[in-house]
N, C-alpha and C positions, 0 to 999 in steps of 0.2 A: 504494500500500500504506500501511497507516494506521500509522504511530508510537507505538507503547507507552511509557509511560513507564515511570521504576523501577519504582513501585510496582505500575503494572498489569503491568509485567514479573516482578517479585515475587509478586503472586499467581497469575498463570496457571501460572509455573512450580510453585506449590503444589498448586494442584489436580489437574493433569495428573501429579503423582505420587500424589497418593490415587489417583486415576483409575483408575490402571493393577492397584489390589487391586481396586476396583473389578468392573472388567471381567472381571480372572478369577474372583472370587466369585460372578459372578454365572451362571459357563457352570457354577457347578456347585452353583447354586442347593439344590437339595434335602438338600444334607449341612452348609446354615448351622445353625450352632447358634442357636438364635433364645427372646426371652423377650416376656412381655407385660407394657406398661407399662401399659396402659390400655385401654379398646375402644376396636377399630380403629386402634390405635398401637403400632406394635412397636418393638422394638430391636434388632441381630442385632448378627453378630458384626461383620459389615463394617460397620455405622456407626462402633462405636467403634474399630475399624482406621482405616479413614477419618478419622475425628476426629484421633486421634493423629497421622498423618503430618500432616496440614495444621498440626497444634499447634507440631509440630516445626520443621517449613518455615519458617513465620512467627515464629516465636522465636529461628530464627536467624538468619534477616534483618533483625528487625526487633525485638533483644532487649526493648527497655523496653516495649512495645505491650502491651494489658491485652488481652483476650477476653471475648467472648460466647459461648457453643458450649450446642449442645441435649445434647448427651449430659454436658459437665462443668459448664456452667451457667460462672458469672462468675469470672474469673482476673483480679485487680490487675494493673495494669504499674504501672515507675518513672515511665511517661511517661502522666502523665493526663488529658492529651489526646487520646492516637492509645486507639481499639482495633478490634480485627479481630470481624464477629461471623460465625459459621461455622454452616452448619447440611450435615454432612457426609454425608447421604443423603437428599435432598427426594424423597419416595415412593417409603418403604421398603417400605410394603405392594406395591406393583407388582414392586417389587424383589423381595422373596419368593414372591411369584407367578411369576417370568418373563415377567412383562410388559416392554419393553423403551422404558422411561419412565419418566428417573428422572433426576437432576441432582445435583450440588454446587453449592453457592450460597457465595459467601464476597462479604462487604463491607468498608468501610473507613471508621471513625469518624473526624473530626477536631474537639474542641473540640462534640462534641453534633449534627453534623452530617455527614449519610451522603455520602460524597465521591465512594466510589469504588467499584464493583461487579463481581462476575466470576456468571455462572452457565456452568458447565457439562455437555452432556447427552455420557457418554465412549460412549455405543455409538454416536450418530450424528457423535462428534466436530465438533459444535455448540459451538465457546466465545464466547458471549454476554459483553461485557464493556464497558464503558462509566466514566467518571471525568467530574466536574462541571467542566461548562464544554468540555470535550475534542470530544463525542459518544457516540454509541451504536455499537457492531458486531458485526457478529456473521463471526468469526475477522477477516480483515480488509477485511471490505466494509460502507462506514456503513450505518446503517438507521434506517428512518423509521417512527412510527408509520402505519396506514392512514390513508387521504386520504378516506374512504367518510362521507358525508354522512345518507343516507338512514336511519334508525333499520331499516324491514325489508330491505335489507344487509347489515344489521351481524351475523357473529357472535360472539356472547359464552361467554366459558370461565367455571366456577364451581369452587366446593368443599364438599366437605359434609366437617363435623365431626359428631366425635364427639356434642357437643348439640345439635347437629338430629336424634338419634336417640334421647339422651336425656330432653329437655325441649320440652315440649308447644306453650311458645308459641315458641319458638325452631324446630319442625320447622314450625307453621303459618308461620310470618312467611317461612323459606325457602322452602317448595311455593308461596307465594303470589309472591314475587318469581320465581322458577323458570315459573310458568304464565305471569306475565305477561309478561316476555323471551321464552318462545318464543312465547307469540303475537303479538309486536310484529317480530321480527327473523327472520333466515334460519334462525336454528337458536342453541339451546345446548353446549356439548360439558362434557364434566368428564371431566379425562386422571390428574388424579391426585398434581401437583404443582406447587404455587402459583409458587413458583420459575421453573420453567417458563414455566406460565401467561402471570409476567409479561413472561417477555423474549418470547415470540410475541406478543403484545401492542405491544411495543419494534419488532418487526423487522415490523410489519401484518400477521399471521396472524390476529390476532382482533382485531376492533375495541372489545374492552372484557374487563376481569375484576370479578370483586367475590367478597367471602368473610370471613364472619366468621372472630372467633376466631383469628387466626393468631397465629405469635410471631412476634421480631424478627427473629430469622435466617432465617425463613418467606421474609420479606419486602422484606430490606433490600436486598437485590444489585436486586430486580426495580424497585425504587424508582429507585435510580440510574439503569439503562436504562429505563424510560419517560420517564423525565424529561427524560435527553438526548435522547431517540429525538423529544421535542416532543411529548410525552404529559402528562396530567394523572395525579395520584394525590392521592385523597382518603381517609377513613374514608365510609363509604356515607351517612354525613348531611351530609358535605361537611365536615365539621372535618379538621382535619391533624395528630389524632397519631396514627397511625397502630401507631408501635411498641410504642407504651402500650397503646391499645385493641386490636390486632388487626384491627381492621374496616378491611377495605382493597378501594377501590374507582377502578381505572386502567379512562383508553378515550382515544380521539382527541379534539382540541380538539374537534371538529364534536359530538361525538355524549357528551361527558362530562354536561352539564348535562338532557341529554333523558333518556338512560336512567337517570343518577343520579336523577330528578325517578318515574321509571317505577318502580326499585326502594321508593324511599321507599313511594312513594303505596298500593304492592304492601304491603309489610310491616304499615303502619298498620293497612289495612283486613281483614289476617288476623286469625281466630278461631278458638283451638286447639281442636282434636273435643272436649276434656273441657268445655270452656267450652258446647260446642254441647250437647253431651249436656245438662247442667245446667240450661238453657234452656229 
């Protein structure tokens, strides 16, 4: 059995109490009070429930710790080196659907550098969690990225944002990386939560993710567990800020540098329909 430490004992115990509003918000899905922040981006009442308890948790465990969180944006701590960043419902949309695919993601800053990761999925009771240097597991049995060599093997998870719906060369550059991954590989999937994504990823359910546009709490916990897991994560042109840009692209050592070379080559060569029309 794997050994937690405070901290990873610290946040799981955070999570696992939003968790549980969670879970019953969600058996009664259709009486959420719910608003629109954007297309294809909601807010409901259980994110910021959510939010609030994990604010809570970690505030008192770990008073001087500053924040990240998608629903309250940036909190100072005393200690400006530690911060927690939270994203307390990764695929809300599924959530308000009754889709049963959806996670909490909490990380752990130290000094500018992502240390420490938890994601957890509370209907399959899946806690994904991992800390630098430690490993990767998922509850408590380690996990490895896929070992699958073969690029048509591989399959790869994605995500569509809101600007591949709303901008022309951003929808061509993604159908154009999307066509060429399924036709190199076993198959695509798109579930609905990058979070997710990345710890199946982590534990060899999929042998790659990639996805523009994310935020940092999108992405931070999944970063940790690849990493441990003996996974690569990139930005999809291969640079490493990741949290800056959004562009985040994880697979297994075998197969990072081939599909990352397969998305690229895909994007360049897209040409948006208005472009074509014009033409």
């Amino acid at each position: 059995m794997a050994t937690r430490s405070p901290t990873i004992n610290v946040m799981v115990r955070a999570v696992q109490r939003a968790a549980r509003d969670l879970k019953r918000d969600f058996g009664e899905v259709e009486q959420l009070q719910t608003s629109r922040k954007g297309p294809g981006d909601f807010v409901s009442a259980a994110d910021l429930k959510s939010e609030r308890v994990l604010h809570q948790e970690l505030k008192k465990a770990r008073p001087g710790y500053g924040f990240l969180m998608e629903e309250s944006g940036a909190v100072a701590g005393s200690d400006q080196e530690h911060r927690w960043l939270i994203d307390p419902l990764d695929g809300t949309t599924n959530f308000l659907h009754g889709i049963p695919h959806f996670s909490i993601s909490l990380a752990l800053e130290s000094a500018g550098e992502l240390v420490a990761g938890v994601v957890y999925d509370p209907i399959k009771d899946e806690m994904f969690w991992a800390e630098k240097g430690i490993g990767a597991y998922l509850n408590d049995r380690r996990i490895r990225v896929s070992s699958r060599r073969n690029l048509e093997d591989a399959l790869l998870v994605t995500g569509i944002t809101p600007r591949h719906r709303s901008d022309d060369a951003e929808r061509a550059a993604f159908v154009a990386q999307f066509d060429a991954a399924l036709a190199a590989t076993a198959g695509v999937r798109r579930l609905g939560s990058a979070a997710l994504d990345l710890a199946y990823v982590a534990a060899g359910r999929y042998e790659g993710f990639w996805e523009d546009h994310l935020q940092p709490w999108d992405i931070a916990a999944g970063i940790v567990l690849v990493r441990e897991a003996g996974g690569y994560v990139t930005e999809i042109d291969g640079g490493a800020d990741m949290l800056a840009t959004g562009s985040t692209f994880a697979a297994n050592a075998y197969l990072h540098d081939t599909v990352g070379k397969l998305l690229r080559a895909a994007a360049a060569s897209a040409v948006p329909v208005r472009d074509k029309r014009a033409g």
